[in-house]
Every structure is written in structure tokens, then in C-alpha cells.
C-alpha positions in Angstrom: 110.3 58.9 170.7 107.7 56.3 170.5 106.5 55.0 174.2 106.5 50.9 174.5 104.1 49.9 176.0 104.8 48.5 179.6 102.5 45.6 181.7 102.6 46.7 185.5 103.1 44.9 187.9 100.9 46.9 190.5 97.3 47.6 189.8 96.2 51.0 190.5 94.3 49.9 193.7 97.4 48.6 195.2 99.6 52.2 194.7 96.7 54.2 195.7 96.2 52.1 198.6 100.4 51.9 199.5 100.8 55.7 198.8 104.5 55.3 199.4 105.7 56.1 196.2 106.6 59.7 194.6 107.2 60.6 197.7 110.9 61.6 199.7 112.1 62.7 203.2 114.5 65.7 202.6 118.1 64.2 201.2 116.4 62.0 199.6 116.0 63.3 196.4 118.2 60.6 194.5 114.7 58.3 194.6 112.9 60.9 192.6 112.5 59.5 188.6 114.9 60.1 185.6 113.3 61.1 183.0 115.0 61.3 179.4 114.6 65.1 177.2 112.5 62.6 174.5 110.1 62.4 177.8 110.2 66.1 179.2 109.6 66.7 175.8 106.4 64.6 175.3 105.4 65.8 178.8 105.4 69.5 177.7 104.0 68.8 174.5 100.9 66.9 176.0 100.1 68.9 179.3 101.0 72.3 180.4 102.2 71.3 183.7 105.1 73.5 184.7 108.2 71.8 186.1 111.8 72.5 187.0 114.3 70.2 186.2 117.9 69.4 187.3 120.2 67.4 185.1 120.8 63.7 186.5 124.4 63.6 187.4 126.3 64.8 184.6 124.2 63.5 182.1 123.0 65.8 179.1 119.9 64.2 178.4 118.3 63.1 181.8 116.8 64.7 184.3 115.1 64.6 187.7 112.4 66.8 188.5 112.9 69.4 191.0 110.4 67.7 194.0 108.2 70.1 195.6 107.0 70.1 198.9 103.8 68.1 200.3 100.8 69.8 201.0 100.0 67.2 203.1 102.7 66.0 204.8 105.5 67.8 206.8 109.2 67.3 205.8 107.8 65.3 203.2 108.6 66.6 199.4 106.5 65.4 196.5 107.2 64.6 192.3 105.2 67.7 191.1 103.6 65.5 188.7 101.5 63.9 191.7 98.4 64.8 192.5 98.2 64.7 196.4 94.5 65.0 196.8 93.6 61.5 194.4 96.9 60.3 195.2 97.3 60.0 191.0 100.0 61.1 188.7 99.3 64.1 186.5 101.1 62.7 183.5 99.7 58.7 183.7 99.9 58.2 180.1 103.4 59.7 179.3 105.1 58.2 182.7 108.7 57.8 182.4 110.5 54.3 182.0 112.1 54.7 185.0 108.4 55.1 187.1 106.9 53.0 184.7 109.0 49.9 185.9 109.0 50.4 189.9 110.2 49.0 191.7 112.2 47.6 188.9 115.3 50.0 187.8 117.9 49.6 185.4 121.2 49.8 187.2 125.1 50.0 186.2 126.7 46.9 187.7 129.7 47.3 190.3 132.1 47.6 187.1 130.3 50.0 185.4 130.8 47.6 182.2 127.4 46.0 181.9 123.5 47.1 183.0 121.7 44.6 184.9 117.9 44.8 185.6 117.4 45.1 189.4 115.1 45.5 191.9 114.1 47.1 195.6 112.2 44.6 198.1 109.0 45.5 199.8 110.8 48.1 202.3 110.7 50.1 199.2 107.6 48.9 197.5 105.2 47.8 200.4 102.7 46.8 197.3 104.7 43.7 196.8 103.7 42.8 200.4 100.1 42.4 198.6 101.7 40.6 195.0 101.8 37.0 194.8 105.4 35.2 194.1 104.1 33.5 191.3 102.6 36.7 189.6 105.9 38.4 190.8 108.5 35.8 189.3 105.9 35.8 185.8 106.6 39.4 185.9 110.3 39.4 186.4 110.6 37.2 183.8 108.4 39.2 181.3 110.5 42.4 181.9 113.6 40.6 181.3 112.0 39.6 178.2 111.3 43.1 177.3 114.9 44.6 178.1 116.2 41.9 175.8 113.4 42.5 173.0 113.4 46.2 173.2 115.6 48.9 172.1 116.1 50.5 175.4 118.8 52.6 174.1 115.9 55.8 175.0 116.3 54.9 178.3 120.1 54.2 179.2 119.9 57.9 180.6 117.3 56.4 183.1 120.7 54.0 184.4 121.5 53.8 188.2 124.5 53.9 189.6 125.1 50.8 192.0 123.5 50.3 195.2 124.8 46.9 197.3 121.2 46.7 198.3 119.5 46.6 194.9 118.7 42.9 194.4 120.4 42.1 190.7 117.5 39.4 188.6 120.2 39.5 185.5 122.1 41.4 183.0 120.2 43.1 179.9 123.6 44.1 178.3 127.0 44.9 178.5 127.7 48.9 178.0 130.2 49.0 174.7 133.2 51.1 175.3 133.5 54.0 175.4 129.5 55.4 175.7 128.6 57.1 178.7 125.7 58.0 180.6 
């Protein structure tokens, strides 16, 4: 699988500086990334980094990582791709979509018929506290833009189910009948 190549919308300094992200109270595992076999695959290939994986739902070809708990936090469990200590992730290079596009997600719509690209607010992303509107709306458009341009067929694994409190910017496409996730 080849990785497209993704603008962010965050710089560097503003994750490191947030440090909200990777991370999950217990329960709240259903946050942690999806990452498609094409990308487990190029993860293993690349590093030898050790990591358990659980199927995503009852999908065959995504997954979630197995979160591990913080060495620095109590009740606090961690992506075991993150490095605590620089507050970096292991596997920067090879990131999965689904990361790579926080706070950003691809989601199933209410119907389950269509995929619409949606977004979580700054209560799940305080770095958009720092991100001006205007770079923030050039953004949104940009990855609409690429949804649309791009085969993202490699990463329909990576869909969401609905959340009420996902804020919908539009739909990419509608799901043809009778493919799953």
C-alpha cells in the first residue's frame, strides 16, 4: 500500500505541548486508532516494535492496538507506539490515516449508507484552542479535497460508527450496497 501523503493541521509544537492525545482513561479504548493490515503490515516491516492487536469490531482487516498502561500517569493507558518520555510517536513516518487526520475521522452517517468526513471540537483536541479559524476552515476544505481526490478505499476499515457529537463538514461518498466494513 502506498502512503499519501497528508498536510497536518497541528504542528508538532502544538501536540507536544497539548499532550492529550494517544492517550485514554480506562473504558475508553474506542478512541485508540484503527489501523488497516496494509498499515500493521508496513509498521512491522519498518520497526521491530512489538504490539498486540484486537480486531476493530467485526472487521477483518482493521485493528486497534492493544493500549498499554502509562508509565506516567495512573489509570491512564497509552498507544504503545508513544513514546512517553519525548511525548513522540514511535512510528511518525508510517502513522495510520486514522491518527494522521485527528481530529478529523471518517465516520458512517446515521444511515449507515454514506461516509461523511467529521470532526471532534477542542474538548477533544485542545490544539485547535491554539489554530486559527481561517487556517482551520483552509484545512477543512483541503481534506475534503483529498477524500474526494484520493482513493481512500485503504482506509474504509478506518470508518466510525456514528457519534451525535461528531460535528459532520460533508459527505465524501455514499457506501455502494452491499460492502461492509
Amino acid at each position: 500500500m502506498t502512503k499519501m501523503k497528508i498536510k497536518k493541521l497541528l504542528d508538532f509544537k502544538q501536540c507536544v505541548k497539548c499532550r492529550t492525545c494517544c492517550k485514554f482513561k480506562k473504558g475508553d479504548g474506542a478512541w485508540a486508532p484503527i489501523f488497516s493490515a496494509a498499515e500493521i503490515k508496513a509498521i512491522a516491516k519498518e520497526h521491530r516494535i512489538k504490539s498486540a492487536w484486537k480486531k476493530y469490531k467485526k472487521s477483518k482487516n482493521s485493528f486497534q492496538p492493544r493500549l498499554v498502561k502509562s508509565e506516567k500517569e495512573a489509570g491512564i493507558y497509552v498507544c504503545p507506539f508513544l513514546n512517553e518520555k519525548k511525548y513522540r510517536c514511535l512510528v511518525e513516518k508510517l502513522k495510520p490515516f486514522d491518527c494522521r487526520i485527528w481530529p478529523f475521522v471518517l465516520m458512517k452517517n446515521k444511515k449507515k449508507d454514506a461516509i461523511n468526513l467529521v470532526y471532534y471540537g477542542k474538548e477533544h483536541c485542545p490544539g485547535l484552542a491554539s489554530t486559527g479559524k481561517r487556517r482551520f476552515e483552509t484545512y477543512k476544505k483541503y481534506l475534503v479535497n483529498f477524500c474526494k481526490l484520493n482513493s481512500i478505499v485503504p482506509y474504509l476499515g478506518a470508518l466510525w460508527d456514528y457519534d451525535v457529537d461528531a460535528i459532520r463538514v460533508c459527505e465524501i461518498m455514499k457506501i455502494p450496497k452491499g460492502l461492509s466494513f
